[in-house]
C-alpha positions as CSV (number, residue, x, y, z in Angstrom):
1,X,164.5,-21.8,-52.8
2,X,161.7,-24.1,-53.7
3,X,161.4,-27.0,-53.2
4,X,161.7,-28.8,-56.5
5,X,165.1,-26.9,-57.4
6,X,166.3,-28.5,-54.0
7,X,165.6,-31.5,-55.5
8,X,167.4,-30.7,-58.5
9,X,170.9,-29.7,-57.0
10,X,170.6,-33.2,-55.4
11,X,169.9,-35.1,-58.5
12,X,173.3,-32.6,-59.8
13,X,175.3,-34.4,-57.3
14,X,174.3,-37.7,-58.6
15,X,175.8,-36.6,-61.8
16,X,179.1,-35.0,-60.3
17,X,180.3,-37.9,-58.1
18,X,183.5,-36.3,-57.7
19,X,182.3,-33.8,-55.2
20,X,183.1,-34.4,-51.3
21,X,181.2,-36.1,-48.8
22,X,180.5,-33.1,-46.7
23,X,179.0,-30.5,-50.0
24,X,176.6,-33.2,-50.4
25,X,175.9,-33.4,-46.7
26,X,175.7,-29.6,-47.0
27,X,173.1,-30.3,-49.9
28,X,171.2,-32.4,-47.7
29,X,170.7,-30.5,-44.6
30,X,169.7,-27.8,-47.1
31,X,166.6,-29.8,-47.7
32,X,165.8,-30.5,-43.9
33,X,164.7,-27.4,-43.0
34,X,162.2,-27.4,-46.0
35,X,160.7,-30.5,-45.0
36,X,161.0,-31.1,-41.3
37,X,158.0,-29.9,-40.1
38,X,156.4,-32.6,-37.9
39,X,157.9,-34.3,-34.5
40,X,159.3,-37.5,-36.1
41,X,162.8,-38.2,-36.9
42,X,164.3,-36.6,-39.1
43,X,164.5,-38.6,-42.7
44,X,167.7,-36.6,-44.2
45,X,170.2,-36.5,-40.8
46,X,169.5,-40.7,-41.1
47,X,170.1,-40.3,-44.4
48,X,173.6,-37.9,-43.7
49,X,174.2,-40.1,-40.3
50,X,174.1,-43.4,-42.1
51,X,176.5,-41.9,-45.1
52,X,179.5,-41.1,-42.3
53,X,178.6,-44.4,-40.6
54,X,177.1,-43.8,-37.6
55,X,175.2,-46.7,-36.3
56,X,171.9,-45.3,-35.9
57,X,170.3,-47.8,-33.5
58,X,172.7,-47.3,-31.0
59,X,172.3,-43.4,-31.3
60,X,168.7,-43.8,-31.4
61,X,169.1,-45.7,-27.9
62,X,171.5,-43.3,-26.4
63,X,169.5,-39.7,-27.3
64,X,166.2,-40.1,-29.3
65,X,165.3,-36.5,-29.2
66,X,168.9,-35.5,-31.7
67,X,167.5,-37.2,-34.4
68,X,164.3,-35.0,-34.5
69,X,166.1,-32.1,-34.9
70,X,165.5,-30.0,-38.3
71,X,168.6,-28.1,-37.7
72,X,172.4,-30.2,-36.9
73,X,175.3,-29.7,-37.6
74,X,177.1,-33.0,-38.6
75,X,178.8,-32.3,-41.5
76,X,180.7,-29.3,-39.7
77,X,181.7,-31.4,-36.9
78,X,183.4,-33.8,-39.6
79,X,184.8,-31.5,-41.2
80,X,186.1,-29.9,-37.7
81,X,187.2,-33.0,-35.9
82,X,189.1,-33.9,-39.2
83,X,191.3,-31.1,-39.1
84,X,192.4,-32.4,-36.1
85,X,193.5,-35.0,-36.7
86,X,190.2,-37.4,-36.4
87,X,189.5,-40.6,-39.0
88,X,186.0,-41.1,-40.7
89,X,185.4,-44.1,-38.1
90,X,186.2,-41.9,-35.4
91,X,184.1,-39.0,-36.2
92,X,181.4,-41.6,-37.1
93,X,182.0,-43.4,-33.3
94,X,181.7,-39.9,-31.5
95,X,178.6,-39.2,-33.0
96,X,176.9,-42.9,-32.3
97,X,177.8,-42.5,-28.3
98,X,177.1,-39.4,-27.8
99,X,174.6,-37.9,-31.1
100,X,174.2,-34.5,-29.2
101,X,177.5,-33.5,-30.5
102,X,176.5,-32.6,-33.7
103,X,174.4,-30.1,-32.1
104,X,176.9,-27.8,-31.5
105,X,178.3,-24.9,-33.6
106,X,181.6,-24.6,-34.9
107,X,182.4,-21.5,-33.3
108,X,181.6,-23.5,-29.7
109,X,183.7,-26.0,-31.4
110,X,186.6,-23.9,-31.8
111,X,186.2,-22.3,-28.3
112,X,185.7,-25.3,-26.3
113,X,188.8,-27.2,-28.6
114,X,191.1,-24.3,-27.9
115,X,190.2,-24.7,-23.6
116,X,191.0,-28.1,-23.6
117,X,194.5,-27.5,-25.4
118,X,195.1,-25.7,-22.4
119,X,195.0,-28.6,-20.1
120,X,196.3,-31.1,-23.1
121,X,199.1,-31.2,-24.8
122,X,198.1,-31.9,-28.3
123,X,195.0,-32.1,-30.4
124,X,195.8,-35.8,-31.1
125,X,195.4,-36.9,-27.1
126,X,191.6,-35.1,-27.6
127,X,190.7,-37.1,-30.2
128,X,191.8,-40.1,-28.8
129,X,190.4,-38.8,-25.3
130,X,187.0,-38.4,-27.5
131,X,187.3,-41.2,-29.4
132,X,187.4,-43.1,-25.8
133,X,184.8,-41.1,-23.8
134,X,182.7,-38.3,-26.5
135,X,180.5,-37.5,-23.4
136,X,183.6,-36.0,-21.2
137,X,183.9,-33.1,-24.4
138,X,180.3,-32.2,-25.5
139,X,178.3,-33.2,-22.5
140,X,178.1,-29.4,-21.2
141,X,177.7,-26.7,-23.8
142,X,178.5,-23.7,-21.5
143,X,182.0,-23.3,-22.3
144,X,182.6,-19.7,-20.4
145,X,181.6,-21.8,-17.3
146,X,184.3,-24.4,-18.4
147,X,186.6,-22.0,-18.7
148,X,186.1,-20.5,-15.2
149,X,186.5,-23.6,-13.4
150,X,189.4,-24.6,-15.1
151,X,190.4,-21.0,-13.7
152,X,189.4,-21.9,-10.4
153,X,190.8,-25.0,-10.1
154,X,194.1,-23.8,-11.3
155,X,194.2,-21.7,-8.1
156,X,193.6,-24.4,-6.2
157,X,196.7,-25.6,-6.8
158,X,195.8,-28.5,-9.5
159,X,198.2,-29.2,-12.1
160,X,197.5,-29.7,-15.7
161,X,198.0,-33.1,-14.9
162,X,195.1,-33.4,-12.3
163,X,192.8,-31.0,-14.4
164,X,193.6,-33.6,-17.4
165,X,192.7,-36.7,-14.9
166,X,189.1,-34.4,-14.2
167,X,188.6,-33.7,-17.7
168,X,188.6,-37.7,-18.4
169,X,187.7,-39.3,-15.4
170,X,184.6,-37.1,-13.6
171,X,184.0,-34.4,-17.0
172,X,180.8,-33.4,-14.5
173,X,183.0,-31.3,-12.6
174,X,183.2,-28.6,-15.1
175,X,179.4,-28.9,-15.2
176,X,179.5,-27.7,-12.2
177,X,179.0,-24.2,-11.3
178,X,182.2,-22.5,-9.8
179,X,180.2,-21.5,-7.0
180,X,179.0,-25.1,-6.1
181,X,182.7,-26.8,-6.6
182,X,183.7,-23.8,-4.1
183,X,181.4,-24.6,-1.6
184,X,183.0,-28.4,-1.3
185,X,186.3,-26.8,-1.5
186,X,185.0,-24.4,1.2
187,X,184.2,-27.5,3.3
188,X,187.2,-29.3,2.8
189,X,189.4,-26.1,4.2
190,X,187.1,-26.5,6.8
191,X,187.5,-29.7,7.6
192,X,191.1,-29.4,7.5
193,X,191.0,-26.1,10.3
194,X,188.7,-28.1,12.8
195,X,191.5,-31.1,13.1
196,X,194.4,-28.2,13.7
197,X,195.4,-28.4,10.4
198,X,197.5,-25.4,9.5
199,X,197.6,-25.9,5.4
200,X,193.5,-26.2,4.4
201,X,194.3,-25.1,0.7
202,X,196.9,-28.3,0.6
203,X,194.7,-30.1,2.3
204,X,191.4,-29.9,0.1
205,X,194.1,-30.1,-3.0
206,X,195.2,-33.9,-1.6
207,X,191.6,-35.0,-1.6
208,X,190.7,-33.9,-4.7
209,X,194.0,-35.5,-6.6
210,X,193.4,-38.8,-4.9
211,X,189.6,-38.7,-5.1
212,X,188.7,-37.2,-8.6
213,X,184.6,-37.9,-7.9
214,X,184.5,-35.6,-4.9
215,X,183.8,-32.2,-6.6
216,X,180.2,-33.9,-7.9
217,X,179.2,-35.2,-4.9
218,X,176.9,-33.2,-1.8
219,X,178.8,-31.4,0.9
220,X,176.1,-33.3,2.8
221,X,177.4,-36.1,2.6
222,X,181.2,-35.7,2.6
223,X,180.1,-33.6,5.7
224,X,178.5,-36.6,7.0
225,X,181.1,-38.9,6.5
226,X,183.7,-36.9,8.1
227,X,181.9,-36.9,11.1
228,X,181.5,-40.6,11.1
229,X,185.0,-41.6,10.7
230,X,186.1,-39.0,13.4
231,X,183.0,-40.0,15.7
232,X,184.0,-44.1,15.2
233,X,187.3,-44.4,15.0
234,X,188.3,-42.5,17.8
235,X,191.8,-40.8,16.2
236,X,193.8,-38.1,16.9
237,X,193.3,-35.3,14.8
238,X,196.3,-35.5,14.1
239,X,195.9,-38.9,12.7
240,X,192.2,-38.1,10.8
241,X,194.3,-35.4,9.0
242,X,196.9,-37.8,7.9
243,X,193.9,-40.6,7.0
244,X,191.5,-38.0,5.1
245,X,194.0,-36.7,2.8
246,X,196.2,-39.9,2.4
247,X,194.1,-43.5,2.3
248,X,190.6,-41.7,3.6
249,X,190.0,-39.7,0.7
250,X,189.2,-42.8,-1.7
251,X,186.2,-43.4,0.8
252,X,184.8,-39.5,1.4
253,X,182.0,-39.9,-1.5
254,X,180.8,-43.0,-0.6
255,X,177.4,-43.1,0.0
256,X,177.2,-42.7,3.9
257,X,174.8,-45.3,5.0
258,X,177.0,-48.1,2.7
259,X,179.8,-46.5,5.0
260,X,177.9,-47.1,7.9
261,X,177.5,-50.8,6.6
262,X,180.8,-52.1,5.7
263,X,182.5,-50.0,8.7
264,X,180.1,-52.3,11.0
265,X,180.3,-55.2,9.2
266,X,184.3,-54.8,9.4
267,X,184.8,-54.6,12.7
268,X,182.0,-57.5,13.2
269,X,184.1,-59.8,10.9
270,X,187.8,-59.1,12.6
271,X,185.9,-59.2,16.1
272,X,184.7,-63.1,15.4
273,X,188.7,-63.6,14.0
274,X,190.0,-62.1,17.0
275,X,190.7,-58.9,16.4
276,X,190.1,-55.4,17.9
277,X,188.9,-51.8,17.4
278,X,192.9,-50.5,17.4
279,X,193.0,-53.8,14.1
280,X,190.5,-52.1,12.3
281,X,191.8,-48.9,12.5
282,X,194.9,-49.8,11.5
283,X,193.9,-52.0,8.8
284,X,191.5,-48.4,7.3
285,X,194.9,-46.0,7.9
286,X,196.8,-48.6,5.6
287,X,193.9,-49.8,3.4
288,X,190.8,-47.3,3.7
289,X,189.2,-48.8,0.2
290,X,188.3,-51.6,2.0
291,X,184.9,-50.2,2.9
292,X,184.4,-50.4,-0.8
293,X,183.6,-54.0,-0.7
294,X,180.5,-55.3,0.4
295,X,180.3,-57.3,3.8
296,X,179.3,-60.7,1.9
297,X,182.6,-60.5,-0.6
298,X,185.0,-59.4,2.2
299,X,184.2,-62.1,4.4
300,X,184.5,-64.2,1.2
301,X,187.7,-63.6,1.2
302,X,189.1,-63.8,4.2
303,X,187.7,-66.7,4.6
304,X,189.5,-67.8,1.9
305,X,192.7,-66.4,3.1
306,X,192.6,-68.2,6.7
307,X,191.9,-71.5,5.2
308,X,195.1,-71.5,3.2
309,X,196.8,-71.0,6.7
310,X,197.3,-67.3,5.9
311,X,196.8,-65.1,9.3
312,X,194.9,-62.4,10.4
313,X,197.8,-60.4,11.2
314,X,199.4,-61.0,7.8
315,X,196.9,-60.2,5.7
316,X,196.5,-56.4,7.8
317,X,199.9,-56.3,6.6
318,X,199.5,-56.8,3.0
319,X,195.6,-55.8,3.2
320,X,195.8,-55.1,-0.7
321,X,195.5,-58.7,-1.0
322,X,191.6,-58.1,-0.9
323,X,191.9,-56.1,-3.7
324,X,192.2,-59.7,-6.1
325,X,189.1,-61.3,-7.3
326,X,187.9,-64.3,-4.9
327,X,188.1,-66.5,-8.3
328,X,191.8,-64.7,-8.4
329,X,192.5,-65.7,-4.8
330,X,191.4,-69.0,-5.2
331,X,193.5,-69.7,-8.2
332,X,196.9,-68.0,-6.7
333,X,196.5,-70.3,-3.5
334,X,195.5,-73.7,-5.4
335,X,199.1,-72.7,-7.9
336,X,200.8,-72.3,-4.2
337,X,199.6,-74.9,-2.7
338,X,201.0,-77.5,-5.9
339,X,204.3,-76.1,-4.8
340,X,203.9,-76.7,-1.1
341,X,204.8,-73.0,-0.3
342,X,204.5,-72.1,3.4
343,X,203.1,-69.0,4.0
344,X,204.5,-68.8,7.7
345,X,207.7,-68.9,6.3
346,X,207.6,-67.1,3.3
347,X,204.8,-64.7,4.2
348,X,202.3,-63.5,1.8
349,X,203.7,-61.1,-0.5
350,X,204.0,-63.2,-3.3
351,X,200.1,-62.7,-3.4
352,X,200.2,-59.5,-4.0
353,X,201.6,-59.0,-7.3
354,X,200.7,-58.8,-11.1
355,X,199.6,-61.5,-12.5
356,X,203.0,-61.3,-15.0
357,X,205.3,-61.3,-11.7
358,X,203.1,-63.9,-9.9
359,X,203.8,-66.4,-13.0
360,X,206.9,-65.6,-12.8
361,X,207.3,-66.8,-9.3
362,X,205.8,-69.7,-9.9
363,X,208.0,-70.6,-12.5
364,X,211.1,-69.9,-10.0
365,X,208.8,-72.2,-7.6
366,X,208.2,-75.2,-9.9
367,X,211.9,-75.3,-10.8
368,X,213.5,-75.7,-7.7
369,X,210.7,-78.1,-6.4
């Protein structure tokens, strides 16, 4: 078609203002490939892009290269995601976080739609699961491999609700290849038959419930970490079992010299309060995600914690105290203290709670003061 009759069925949509959104998108994209011939953006998918209301600066920012594409496909993902259910200012907010999507075709639409209804329930949790996080659906464009490792992980022993909590939470899973999600699996059986465990696919199913990440990080260091917590803490195996795949699998991915670190620095920190070795393996059986926090802020906080009379041995019994804020902690004790609440007495329970149930008690406290 040349180029001035293109021009002509535009101008007819001018006249004919009743005709959808999407024919005159399809109009438009018409035109690209006529035009689009050099390597800057694309005039005429701004031109579409701005029409659904995509915010074209922020896509700009988030993946250049889409909008210098001659051939997209935005007005049939519109059209596809509507039939599912999706608003305008949905389709339009997909598309600004993650502008690769309307690179794909609506036959891999389809396919990779009809995959994740069978993990999901309905097509109205996608959309909102898009409408949240667009990069979890159209990161990957391989959809046979997402089909195989939802296979694979089905065998696993993973319910529908775990492969939905993958899906959302760590999407690079299924960009995985089966092979190299096998080979962690593969190590986690392992793992599991060197401490005299006698269930290694229950075993490597546990860790990867509780720890969602695991699956995209390096054997290596999983590996590594292993060895470190069976090397340092001196356990059972018995015990390491029951520690790995309870408490101990929140910590497996972490990187292992930050491990190293905050293990160190732990057992530095209850040594100078006191403690012992058998305290800080007690306190990581009860509370492994301690090592998540750096030295600095856990000292911090104990700190903290001592000064308002609270003890050592109290706080490895409610260790998810340290899970608060320091600006939190501060507040809760300062609130206590106006109501001259002894901690000795009364222990330190009342610490960790919601903020709804800790207002609560205070209320209760104020009233009978």
């Amino acid at each position: 078609m040349a180029l001035p009759q293109i021009w002509a069925s535009l101008g007819l949509q001018r006249i004919f203002p009743q005709q959808s959104l999407l024919t005159s998108l399809q109009w438009v994209r018409t035109l690209v490939s006529y035009t689009q011939t050099s390597n800057d953006e694309n005039r005429l998918l701004l031109k579409n892009l701005k029409m659904l209301g995509v915010d074209v600066k922020m896509a700009r920012k988030r993946q250049p290269g889409v909008l210098k594409k001659a051939i997209t496909n935005e007005h049939g993902l519109v059209s596809f995601l509507q039939t599912k259910g999706a608003s305008r200012e949905v389709v339009a907010g997909i598309i600004t976080r993650f502008p690769r999507s309307i690179t794909r075709s609506g036959e891999h639409l389809e396919e990779r739609w009809q995959l994740w209804r069978s993990v999901f329930q309905s097509d109205s949790e996608i959309v909102s699961i898009l409408n949240r996080s667009p990069e979890s659906f159209f990161r990957s464009s391989d959809n046979d491999n997402l089909e195989k490792n939802i296979v694979f992980l089905g065998s696993l022993g993973l319910d529908s609700k775990d492969l939905h909590r993958l899906l959302t939470t760590a999407p690079r899973t299924f960009s995985n290849s089966v092979e190299l999600n096998r080979q962690m699996v593969d190590l986690l059986q392992d793992v599991c038959l060197s401490l005299g465990g006698t269930d290694p696919s229950q075993f490597a199913k546990a860790i990867i419930s509780r720890n969602l990440y695991i699956l995209i990080r390096s054997t290596k260091r999983v590996k590594s970490n292993v060895e470190f917590l069976q090397s340092s803490l001196g356990l059972k195996n018995s015990d390491l079992l029951v520690l790995l795949q309870g408490n101990g699998a929140e910590i497996l991915d972490l990187s292992h010299e930050i491990l190293k670190r905050n293990f160190r620095m732990l057992q530095e920190k209850l040594d100078s309060l006191g403690g012992t070795k058998e305290d800080a393996n007690k306190l990581l059986m009860n509370y492994a995600s301690i090592l998540f926090v750096s030295p600095g802020r856990l000292s911090d906080k104990l700190d903290c914690l001592l000064k308002a009379g609270i003890t050592v041995r109290q706080i490895m019994e409610k260790p998810k105290v340290l899970d608060f804020s320091l600006d939190n902690l501060i507040w809760r004790l300062d609130e206590l203290t106006k109501v001259d609440f002894d901690f000795n007495q009364n222990g330190i329970a009342v610490l960790d709670s919601s903020r709804k149930r800790f207002e609560a008690k205070l209320e209760k406290l104020h009233s009978e003061v």
